[in-house]
NUZAPA-599425 format. One record per residue (C-alpha): x, y, z; residue number from 1; residue in three letters. Coordinates in steps of 0.05 Angstrom, whole numbers. Example, Ala and Ser with C-alpha at 12.3 -4.5 7.8 and 13.67 -1.06 7.14 Angstrom:
BEGIN
<site east="246" north="-90" up="156" num="1" residuo="Ala"/>
<site east="273" north="-21" up="143" num="2" residuo="Ser"/>
REM end
This chain:
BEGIN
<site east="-377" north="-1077" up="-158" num="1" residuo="Unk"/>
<site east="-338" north="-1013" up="-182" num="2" residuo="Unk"/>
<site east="-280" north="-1021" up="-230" num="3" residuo="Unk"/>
<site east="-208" north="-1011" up="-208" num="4" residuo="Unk"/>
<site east="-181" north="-938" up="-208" num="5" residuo="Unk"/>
<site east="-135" north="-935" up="-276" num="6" residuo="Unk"/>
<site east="-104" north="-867" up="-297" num="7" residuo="Unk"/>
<site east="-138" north="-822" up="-333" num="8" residuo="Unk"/>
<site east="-89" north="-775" up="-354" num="9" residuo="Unk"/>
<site east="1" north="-775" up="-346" num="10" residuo="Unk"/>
<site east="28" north="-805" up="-296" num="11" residuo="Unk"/>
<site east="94" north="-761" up="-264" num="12" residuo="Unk"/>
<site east="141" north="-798" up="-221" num="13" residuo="Unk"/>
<site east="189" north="-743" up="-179" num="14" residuo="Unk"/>
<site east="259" north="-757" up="-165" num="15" residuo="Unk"/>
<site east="310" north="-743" up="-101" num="16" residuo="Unk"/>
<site east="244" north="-727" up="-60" num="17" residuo="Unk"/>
<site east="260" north="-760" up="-1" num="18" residuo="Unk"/>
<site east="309" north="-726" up="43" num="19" residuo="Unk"/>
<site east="361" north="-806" up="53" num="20" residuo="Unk"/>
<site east="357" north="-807" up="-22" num="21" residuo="Unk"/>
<site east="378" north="-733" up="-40" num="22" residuo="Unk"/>
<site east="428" north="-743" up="16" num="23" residuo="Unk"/>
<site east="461" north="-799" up="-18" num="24" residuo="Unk"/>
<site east="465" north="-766" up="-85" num="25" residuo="Unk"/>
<site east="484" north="-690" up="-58" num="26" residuo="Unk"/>
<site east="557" north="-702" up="-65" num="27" residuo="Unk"/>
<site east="555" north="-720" up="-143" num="28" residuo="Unk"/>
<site east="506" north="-660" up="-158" num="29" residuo="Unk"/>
<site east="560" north="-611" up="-173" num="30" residuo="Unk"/>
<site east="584" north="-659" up="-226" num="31" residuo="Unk"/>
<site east="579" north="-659" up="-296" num="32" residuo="Unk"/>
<site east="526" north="-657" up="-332" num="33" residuo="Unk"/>
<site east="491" north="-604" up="-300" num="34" residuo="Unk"/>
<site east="548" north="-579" up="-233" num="35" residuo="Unk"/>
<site east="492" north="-556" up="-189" num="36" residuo="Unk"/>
<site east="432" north="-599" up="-148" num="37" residuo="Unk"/>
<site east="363" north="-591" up="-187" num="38" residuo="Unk"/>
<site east="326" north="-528" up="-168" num="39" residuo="Unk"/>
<site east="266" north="-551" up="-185" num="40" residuo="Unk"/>
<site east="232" north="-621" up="-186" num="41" residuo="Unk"/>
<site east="261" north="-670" up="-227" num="42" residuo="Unk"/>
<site east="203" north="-719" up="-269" num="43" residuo="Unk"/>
<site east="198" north="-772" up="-296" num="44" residuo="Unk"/>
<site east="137" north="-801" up="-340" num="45" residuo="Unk"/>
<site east="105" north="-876" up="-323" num="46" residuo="Unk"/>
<site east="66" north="-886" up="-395" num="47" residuo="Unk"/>
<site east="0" north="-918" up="-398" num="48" residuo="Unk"/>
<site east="26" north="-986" up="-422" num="49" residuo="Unk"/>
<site east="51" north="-986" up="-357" num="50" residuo="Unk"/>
<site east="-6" north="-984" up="-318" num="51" residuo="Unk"/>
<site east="-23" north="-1056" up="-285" num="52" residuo="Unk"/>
<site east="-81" north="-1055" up="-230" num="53" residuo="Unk"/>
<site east="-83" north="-1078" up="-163" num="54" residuo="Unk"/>
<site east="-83" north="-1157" up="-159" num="55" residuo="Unk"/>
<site east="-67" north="-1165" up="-230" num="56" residuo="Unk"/>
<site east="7" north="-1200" up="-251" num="57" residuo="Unk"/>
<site east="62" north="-1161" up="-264" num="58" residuo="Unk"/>
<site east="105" north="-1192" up="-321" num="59" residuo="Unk"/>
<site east="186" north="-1194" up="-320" num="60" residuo="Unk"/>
<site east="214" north="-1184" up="-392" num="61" residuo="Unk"/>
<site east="253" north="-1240" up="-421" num="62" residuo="Unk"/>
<site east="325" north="-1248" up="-385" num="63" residuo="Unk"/>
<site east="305" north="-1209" up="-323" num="64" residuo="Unk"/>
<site east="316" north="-1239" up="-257" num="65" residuo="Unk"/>
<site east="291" north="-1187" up="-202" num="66" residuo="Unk"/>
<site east="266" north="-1114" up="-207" num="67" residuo="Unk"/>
<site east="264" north="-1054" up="-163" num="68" residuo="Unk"/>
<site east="191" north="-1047" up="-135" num="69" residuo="Unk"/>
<site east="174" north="-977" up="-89" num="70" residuo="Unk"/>
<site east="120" north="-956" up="-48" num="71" residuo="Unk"/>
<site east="88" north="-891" up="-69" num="72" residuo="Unk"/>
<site east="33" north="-846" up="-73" num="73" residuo="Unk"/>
<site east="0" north="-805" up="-125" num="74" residuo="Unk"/>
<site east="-40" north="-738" up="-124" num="75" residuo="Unk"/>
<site east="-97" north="-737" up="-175" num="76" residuo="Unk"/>
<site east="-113" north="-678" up="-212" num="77" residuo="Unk"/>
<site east="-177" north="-648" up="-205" num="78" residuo="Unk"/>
<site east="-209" north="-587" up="-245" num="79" residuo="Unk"/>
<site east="-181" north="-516" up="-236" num="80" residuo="Unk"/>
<site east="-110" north="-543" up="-213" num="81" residuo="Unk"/>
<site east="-134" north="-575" up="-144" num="82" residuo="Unk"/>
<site east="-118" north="-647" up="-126" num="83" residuo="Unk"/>
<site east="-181" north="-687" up="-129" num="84" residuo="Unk"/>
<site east="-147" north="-742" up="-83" num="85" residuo="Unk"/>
<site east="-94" north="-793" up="-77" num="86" residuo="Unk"/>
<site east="-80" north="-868" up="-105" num="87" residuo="Unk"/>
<site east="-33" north="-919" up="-81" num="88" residuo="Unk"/>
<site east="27" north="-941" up="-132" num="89" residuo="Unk"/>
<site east="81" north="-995" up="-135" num="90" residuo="Unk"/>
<site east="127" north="-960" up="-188" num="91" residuo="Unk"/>
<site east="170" north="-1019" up="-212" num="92" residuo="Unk"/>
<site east="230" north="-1006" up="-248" num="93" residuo="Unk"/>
<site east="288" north="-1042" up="-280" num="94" residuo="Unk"/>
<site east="359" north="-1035" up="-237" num="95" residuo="Unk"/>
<site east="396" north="-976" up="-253" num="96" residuo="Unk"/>
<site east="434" north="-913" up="-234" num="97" residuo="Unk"/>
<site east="417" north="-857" up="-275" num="98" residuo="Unk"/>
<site east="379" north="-802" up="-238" num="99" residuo="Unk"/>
<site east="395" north="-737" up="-283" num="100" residuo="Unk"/>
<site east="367" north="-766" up="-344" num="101" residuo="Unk"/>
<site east="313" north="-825" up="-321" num="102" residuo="Unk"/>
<site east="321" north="-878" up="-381" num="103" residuo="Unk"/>
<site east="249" north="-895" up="-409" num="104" residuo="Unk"/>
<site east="276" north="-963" up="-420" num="105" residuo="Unk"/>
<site east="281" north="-980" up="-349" num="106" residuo="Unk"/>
<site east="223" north="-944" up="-321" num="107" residuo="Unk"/>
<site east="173" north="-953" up="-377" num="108" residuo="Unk"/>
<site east="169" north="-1028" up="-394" num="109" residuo="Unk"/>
<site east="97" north="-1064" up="-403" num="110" residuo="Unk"/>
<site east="62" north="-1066" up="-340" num="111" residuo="Unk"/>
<site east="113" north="-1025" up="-293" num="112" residuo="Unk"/>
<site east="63" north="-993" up="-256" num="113" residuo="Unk"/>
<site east="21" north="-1020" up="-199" num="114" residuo="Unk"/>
<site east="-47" north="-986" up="-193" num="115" residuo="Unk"/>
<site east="-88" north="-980" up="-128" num="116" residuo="Unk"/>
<site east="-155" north="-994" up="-129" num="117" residuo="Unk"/>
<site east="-183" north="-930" up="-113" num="118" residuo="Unk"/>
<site east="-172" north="-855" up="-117" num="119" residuo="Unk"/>
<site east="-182" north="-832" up="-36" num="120" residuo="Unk"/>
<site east="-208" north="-763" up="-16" num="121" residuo="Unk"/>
<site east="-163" north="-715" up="12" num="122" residuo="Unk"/>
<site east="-221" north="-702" up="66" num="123" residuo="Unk"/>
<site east="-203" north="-773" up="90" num="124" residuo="Unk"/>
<site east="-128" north="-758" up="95" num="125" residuo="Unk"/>
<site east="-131" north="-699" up="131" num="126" residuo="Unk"/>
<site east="-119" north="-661" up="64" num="127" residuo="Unk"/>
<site east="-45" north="-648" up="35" num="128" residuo="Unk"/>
<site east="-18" north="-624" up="104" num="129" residuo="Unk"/>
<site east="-42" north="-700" up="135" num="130" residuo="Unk"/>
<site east="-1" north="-739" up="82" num="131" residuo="Unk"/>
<site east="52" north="-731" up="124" num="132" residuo="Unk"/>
<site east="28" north="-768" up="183" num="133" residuo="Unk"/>
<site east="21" north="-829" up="136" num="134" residuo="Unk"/>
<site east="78" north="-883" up="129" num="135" residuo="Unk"/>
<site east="72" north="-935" up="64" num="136" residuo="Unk"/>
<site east="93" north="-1002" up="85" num="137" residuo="Unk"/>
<site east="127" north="-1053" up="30" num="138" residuo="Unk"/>
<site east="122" north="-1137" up="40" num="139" residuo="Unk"/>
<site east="149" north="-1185" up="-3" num="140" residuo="Unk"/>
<site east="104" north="-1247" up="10" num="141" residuo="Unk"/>
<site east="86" north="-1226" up="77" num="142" residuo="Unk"/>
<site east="153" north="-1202" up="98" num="143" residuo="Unk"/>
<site east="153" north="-1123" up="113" num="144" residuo="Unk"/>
<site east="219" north="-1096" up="68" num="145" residuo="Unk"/>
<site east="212" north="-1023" up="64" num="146" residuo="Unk"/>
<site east="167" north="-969" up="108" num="147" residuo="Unk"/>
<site east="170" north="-901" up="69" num="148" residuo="Unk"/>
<site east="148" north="-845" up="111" num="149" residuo="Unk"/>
<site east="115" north="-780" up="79" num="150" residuo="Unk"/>
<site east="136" north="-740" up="135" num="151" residuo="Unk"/>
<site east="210" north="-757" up="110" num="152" residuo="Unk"/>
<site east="206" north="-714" up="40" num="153" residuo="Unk"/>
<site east="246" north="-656" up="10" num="154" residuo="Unk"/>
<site east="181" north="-618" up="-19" num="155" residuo="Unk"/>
<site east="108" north="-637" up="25" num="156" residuo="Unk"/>
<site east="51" north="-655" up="-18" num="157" residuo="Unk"/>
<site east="33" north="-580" up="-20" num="158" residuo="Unk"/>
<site east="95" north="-550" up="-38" num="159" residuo="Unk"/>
<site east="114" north="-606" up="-99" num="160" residuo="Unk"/>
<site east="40" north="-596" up="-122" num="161" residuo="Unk"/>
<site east="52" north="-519" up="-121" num="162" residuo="Unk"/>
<site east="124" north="-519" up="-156" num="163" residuo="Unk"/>
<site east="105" north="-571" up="-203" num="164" residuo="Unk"/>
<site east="50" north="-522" up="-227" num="165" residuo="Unk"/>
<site east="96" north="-459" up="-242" num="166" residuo="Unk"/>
<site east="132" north="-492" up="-301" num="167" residuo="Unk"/>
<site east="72" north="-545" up="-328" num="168" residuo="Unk"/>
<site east="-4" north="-554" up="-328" num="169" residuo="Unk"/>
<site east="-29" north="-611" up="-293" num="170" residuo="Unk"/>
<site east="-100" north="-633" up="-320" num="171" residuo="Unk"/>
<site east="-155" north="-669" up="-291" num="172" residuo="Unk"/>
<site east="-133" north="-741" up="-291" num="173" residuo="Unk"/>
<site east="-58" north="-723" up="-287" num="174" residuo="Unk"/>
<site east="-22" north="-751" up="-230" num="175" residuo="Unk"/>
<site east="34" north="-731" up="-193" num="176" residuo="Unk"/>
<site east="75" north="-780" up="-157" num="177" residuo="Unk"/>
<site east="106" north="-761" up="-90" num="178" residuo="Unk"/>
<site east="167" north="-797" up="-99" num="179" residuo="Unk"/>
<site east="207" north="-849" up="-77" num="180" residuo="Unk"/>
<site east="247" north="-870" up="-22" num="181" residuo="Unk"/>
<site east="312" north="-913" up="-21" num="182" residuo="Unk"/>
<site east="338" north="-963" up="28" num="183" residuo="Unk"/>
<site east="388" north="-954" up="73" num="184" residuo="Unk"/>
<site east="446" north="-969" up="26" num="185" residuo="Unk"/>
<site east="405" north="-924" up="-41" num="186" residuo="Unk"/>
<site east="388" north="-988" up="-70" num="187" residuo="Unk"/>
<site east="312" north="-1005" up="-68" num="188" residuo="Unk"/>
<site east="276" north="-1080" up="-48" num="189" residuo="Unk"/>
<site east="276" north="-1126" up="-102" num="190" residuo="Unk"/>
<site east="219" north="-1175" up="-128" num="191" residuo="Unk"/>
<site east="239" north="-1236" up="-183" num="192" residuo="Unk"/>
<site east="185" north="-1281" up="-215" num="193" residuo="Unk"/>
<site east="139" north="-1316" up="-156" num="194" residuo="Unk"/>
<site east="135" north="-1258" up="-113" num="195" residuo="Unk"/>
<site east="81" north="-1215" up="-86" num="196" residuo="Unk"/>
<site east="96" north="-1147" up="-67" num="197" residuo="Unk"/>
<site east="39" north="-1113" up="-24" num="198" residuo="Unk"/>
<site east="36" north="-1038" up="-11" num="199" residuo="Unk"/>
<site east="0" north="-1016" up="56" num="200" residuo="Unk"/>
<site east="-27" north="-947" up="82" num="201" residuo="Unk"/>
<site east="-77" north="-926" up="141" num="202" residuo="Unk"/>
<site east="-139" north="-911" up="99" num="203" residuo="Unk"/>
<site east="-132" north="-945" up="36" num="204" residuo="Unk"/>
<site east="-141" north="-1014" up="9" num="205" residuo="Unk"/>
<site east="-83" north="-1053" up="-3" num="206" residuo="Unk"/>
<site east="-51" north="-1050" up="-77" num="207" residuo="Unk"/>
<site east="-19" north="-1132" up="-86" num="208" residuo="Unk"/>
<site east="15" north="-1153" up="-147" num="209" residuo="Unk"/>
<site east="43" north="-1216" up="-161" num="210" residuo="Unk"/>
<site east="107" north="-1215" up="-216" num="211" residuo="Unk"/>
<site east="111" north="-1277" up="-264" num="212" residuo="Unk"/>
<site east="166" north="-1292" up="-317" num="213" residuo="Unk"/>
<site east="141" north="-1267" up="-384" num="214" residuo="Unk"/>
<site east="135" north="-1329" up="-428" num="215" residuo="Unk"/>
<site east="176" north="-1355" up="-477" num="216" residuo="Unk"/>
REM end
């Protein structure tokens, strides 16, 4: 039996890629700090202590009741600068509102990171252009929360994978994370100790992790 899919490389989340989310936040982005909206993409980094794969237990720290859990999906870096495929990803994340300047604290805890269990071709997605025909669909214990679809975001899979590339190298085993998306109201479903979150998508297996209170 082959081994879960783990990261070989960084792992880049992208911000305000999803056209409700960006919506939402247009009218602060000619305030202070930076009185413009981002020009290019705005990233964030998931580190490797991060990384939990698909079916294995996703710990809350100490005092935490419920964390933010999103649907997302990653583009693998291949050799030369092309994207060798994609990989299913819960990106957890402790509640918060900072967007300009994405505190590691909150996004980078032990074990933040759902990993899918395999790396898909782009052949079998229709390549970057047939990403987005596909819609990632969130449950909490059965019970569908949050259906993010890729046709819904500010830069395609092309176009992030091209911009990205004109201000950073992305090396074989990198990955670059679509984005994203928000509920209705910018928040984003919650999971608390005793939940399982499953992440669904036409053509790949499912990526489930259950979240337990870290022990005492």
């Amino acid at each position: 039996m082959n081994m879960p899919y783990m990261p070989a490389g960084t792992v880049y989340g992208t911000l305000l890629n999803f056209q409700r989310e960006h919506a939402l936040w247009a009218p602060r982005m000619n305030e202070a700090p930076y009185k413009a909206p981002p020009q290019a993409p705005v990233l964030y980094i998931k580190t490797a202590n991060t990384f939990t794969p698909t079916g294995h237990a996703i710990h809350l720290p100490r005092g935490v009741n419920e964390v933010d859990v999103s649907a997302s999906l990653g583009l693998v870096a291949g050799e030369g600068g092309a994207v060798a495929g994609c990989v299913l990803f819960n990106d957890v994340a402790l509640p918060h509102e900072s967007y300009y300047r994405p505190p590691v604290k909150f996004r980078c805890v032990d074990g933040f990171l759902g990993v899918g269990r395999e790396v898909v071709s782009l052949e079998a997605v229709g390549g970057l252009a047939g990403l987005g025909a596909l819609s990632l669909e969130l449950r909490v214990h059965g019970v569908l929360k949050h259906v993010v679809s890729l046709a819904d975001l500010v830069r395609d899979a092309a176009t992030l994978w091209a911009d990205v590339r004109t201000f950073q190298t992305l090396r074989p085993g990198d990955v670059l994370m679509l984005g994203t998306d928000c509920l209705a109201d910018g928040s984003r479903p919650r999971a608390k100790a005793g939940d399982a979150v499953e992440i669904t998508v036409a053509g790949f297996h499912p990526l489930l992790n259950h979240f337990v209170q870290e022990s005492t």
